[in-house]
C-alpha positions as CSV (number, residue, x, y, z in Angstrom):
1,X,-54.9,79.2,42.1
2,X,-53.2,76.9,39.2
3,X,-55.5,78.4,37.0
4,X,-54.9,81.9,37.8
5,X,-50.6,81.6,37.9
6,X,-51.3,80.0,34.7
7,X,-53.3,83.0,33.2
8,X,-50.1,85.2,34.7
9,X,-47.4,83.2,33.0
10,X,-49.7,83.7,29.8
11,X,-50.0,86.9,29.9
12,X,-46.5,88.2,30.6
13,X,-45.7,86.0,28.0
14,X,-48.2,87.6,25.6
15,X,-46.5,90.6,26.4
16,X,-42.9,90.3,26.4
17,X,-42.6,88.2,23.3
18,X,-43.7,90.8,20.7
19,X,-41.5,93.0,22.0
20,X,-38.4,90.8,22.0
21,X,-38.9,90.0,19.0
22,X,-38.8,93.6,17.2
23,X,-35.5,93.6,19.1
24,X,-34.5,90.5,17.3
25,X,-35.1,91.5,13.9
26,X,-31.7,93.9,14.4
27,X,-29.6,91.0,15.0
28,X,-30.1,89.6,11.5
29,X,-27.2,90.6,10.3
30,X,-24.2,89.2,13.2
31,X,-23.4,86.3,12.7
32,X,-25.6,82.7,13.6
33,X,-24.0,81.9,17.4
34,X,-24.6,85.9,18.0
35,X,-27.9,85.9,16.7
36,X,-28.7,82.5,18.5
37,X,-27.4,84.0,21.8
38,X,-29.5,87.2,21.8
39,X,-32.4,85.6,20.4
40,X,-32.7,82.6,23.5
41,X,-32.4,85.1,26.2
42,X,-36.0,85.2,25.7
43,X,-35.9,81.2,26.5
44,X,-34.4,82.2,29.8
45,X,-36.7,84.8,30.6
46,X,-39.2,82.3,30.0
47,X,-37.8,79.9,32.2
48,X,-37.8,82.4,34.9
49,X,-40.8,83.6,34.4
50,X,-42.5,80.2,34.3
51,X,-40.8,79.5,38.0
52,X,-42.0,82.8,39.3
53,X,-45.5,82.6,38.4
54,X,-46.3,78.9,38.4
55,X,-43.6,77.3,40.7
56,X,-42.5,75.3,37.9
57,X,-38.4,74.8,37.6
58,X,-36.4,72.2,36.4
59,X,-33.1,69.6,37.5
60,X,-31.0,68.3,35.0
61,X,-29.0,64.9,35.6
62,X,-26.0,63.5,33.5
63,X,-24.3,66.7,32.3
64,X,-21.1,64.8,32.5
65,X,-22.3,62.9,29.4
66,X,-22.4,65.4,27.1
67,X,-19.7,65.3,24.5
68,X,-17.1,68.6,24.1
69,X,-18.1,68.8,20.4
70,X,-21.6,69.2,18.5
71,X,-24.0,66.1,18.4
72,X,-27.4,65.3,17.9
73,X,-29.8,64.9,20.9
74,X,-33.1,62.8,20.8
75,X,-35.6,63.6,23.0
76,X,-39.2,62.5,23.9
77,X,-41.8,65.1,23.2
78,X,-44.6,66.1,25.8
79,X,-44.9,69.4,26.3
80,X,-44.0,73.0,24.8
81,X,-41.4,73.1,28.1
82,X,-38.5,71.7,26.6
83,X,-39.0,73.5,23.3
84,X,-38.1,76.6,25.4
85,X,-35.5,74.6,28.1
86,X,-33.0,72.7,25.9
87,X,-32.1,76.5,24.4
88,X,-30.9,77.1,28.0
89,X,-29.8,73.8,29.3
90,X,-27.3,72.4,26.0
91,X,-25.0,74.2,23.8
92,X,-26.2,76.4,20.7
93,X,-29.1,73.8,19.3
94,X,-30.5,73.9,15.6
95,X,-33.7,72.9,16.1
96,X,-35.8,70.2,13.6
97,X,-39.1,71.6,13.8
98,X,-42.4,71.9,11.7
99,X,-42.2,74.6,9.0
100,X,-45.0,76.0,10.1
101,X,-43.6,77.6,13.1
102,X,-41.8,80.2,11.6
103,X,-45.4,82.0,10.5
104,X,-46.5,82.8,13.6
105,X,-46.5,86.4,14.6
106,X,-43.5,87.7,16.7
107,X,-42.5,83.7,18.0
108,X,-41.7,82.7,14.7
109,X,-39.4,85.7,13.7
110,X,-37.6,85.4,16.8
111,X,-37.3,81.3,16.3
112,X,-36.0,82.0,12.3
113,X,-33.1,83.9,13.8
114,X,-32.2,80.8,15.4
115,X,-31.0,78.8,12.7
116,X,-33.6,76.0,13.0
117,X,-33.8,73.1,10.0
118,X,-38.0,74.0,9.5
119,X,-39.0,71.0,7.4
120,X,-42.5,70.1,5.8
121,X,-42.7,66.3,6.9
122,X,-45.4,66.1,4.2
123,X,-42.7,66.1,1.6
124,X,-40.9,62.5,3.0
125,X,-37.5,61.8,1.5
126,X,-37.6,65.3,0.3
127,X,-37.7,66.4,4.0
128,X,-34.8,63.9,5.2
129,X,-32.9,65.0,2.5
130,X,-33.1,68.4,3.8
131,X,-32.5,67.5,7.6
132,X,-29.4,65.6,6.0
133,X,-28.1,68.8,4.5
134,X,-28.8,71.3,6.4
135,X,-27.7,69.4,9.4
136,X,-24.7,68.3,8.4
137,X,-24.2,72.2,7.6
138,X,-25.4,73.3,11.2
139,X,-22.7,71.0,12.6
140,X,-20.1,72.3,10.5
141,X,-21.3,75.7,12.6
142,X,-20.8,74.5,15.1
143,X,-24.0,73.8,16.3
144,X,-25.9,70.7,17.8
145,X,-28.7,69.0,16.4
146,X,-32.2,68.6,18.3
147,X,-35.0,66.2,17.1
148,X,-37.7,65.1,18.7
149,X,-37.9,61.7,16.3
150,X,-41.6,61.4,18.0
151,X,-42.5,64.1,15.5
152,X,-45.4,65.5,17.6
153,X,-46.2,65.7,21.5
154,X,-47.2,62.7,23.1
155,X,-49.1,62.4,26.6
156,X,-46.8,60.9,29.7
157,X,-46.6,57.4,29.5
158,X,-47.0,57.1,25.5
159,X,-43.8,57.0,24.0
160,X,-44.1,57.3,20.3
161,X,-42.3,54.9,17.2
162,X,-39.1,56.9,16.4
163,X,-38.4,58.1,12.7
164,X,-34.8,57.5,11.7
165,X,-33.9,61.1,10.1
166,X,-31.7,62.3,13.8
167,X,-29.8,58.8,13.6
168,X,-29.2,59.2,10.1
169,X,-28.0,62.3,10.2
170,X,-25.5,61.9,13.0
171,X,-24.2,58.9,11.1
172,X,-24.0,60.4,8.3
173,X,-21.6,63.5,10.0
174,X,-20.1,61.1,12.3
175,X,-21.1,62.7,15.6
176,X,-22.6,60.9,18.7
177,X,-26.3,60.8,19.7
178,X,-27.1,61.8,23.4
179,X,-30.5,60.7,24.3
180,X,-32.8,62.7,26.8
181,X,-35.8,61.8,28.8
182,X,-38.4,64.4,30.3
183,X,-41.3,64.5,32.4
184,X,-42.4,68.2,31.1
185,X,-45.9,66.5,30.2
186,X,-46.5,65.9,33.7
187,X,-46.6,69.8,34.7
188,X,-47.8,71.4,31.2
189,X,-49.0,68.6,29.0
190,X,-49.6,69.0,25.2
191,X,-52.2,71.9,24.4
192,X,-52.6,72.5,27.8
193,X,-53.1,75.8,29.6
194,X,-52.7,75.0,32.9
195,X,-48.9,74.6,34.1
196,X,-48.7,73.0,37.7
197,X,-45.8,73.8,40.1
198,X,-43.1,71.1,40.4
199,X,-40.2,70.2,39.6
200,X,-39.4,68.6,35.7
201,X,-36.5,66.0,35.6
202,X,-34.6,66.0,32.6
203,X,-32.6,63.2,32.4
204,X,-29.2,63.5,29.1
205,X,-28.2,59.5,29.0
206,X,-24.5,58.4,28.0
207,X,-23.3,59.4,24.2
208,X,-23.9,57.0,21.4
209,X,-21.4,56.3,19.2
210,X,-22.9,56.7,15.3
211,X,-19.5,55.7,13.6
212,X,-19.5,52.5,11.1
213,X,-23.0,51.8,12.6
214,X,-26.4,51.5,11.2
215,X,-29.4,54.3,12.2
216,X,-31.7,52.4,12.9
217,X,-29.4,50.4,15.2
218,X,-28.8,53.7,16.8
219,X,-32.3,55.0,16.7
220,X,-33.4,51.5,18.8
221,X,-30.8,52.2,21.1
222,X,-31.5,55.8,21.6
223,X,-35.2,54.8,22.5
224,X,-34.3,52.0,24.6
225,X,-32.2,54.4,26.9
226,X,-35.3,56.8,27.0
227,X,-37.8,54.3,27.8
228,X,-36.0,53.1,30.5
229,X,-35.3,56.1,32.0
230,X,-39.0,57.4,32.0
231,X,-39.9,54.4,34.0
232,X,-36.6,55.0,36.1
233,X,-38.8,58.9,36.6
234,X,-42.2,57.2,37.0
235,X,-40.7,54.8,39.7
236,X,-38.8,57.5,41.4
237,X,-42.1,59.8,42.0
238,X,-44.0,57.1,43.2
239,X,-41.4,56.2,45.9
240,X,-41.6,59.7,46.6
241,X,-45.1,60.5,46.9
242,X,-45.3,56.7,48.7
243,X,-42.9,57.7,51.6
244,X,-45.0,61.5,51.9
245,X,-47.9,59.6,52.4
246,X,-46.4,57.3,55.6
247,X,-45.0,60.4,57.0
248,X,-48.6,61.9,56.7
249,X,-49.9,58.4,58.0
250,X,-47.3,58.7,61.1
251,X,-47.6,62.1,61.8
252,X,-51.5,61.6,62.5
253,X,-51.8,58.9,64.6
């Protein structure tokens, strides 16, 4: 049955995307927030889509501790599902991502439209030196900043060494750093098909002030919060799934 909501979600994906995406390519002219607007209603119909077919939604705690102007946010990195969610869950994002993106068919038009910083992480100072700019610039727009300092999806349970480039860059503009932690890698891992029903936690930890301090002072503390909050998630399920399995125990005897 996983399998086969799994092939559905794919598939209306497979369709709808090309589509939406012809009707971004008319948007290129407003301005960035219009463009960005227009363009992540696909996210949303995504999201919906993803709950209808595969039972898979989402709950997000700590909203109070997002900040009322732009900031950067570091995440973990498991799955595709918060590349899609954090369009729908924060305020406009300008995405760091891999350069490559932007070639694919139809998804990466759409995703250009976005005002993404798409960097070559081959290129190394040349790269951070770009995230510096164009960030800064994005946040001048208005716009927030989302890394995922992991640089690539890692499994549940694995969290990655953090580069510095999202601490640096919110010191350098002098805006706070809100940490996230997700579980999306529990339901759809990395480069997996299948997408099991559930619900992901996404957990936004208190602001980080970046002001007169050092980013790698920042970056530690940024990955402390998140590392503690995964295990916070990880207890949390197993309480859960411990106290389903006395109530089976008591219901059968």
């Amino acid at each position: 049955m996983t399998g086969l909501r799994s092939l559905a979600f794919f598939l209306g994906m497979l369709f709808i995307t090309p589509f939406y995406s012809i009707l971004c390519l008319f948007t290129a002219p407003f301005s960035r927030k219009a463009r960005y607007r227009f363009v992540t209603l696909w996210n949303r119909i995504m999201l919906h889509w993803l709950s209808l077919t595969c039972g898979l939604r989402y709950e997000v705690c700590g909203l109070e501790n997002l900040p009322t102007g732009p900031a950067v946010i570091l995440s973990n990195h498991q799955s595709a599902w918060e590349t899609i969610a954090f369009a729908e869950i924060f305020p406009p994002l300008a995405y760091v991502l891999k350069r490559e993106l932007l070639r694919i068919p139809f998804f990466g038009w759409g995703l250009a439209l976005t005002s993404p910083i798409a960097i070559d992480r081959s290129e190394g100072k040349k790269a951070l030196m770009q995230l510096l700019f164009q960030g800064n610039e994005r946040i001048k727009q208005g716009f927030w900043v989302a890394v995922y300092p992991e640089g690539t999806r890692r499994n549940p349970g694995d969290l990655g060494a953090f580069a510095v480039g999202g601490a640096w860059l919110a010191a350098h503009a002098g805006v706070p750093v809100v940490p996230v932690a997700h579980n999306a890698g529990h339901y759809w891992a990395r480069h997996a098909f299948m997408r099991r029903p559930g619900v992901i936690k996404v957990c936004i930890g208190p602001a980080i002030i970046t002001v007169g301090r050092k980013p790698g002072e920042i970056n530690d503390q940024a990955r402390a919060w998140i590392e503690s909050a995964l295990k916070d998630m990880h207890l949390s399920d197993a309480a859960r799934v411990g106290e389903i399995g006395k109530s089976h125990i008591v219901g059968n005897r």
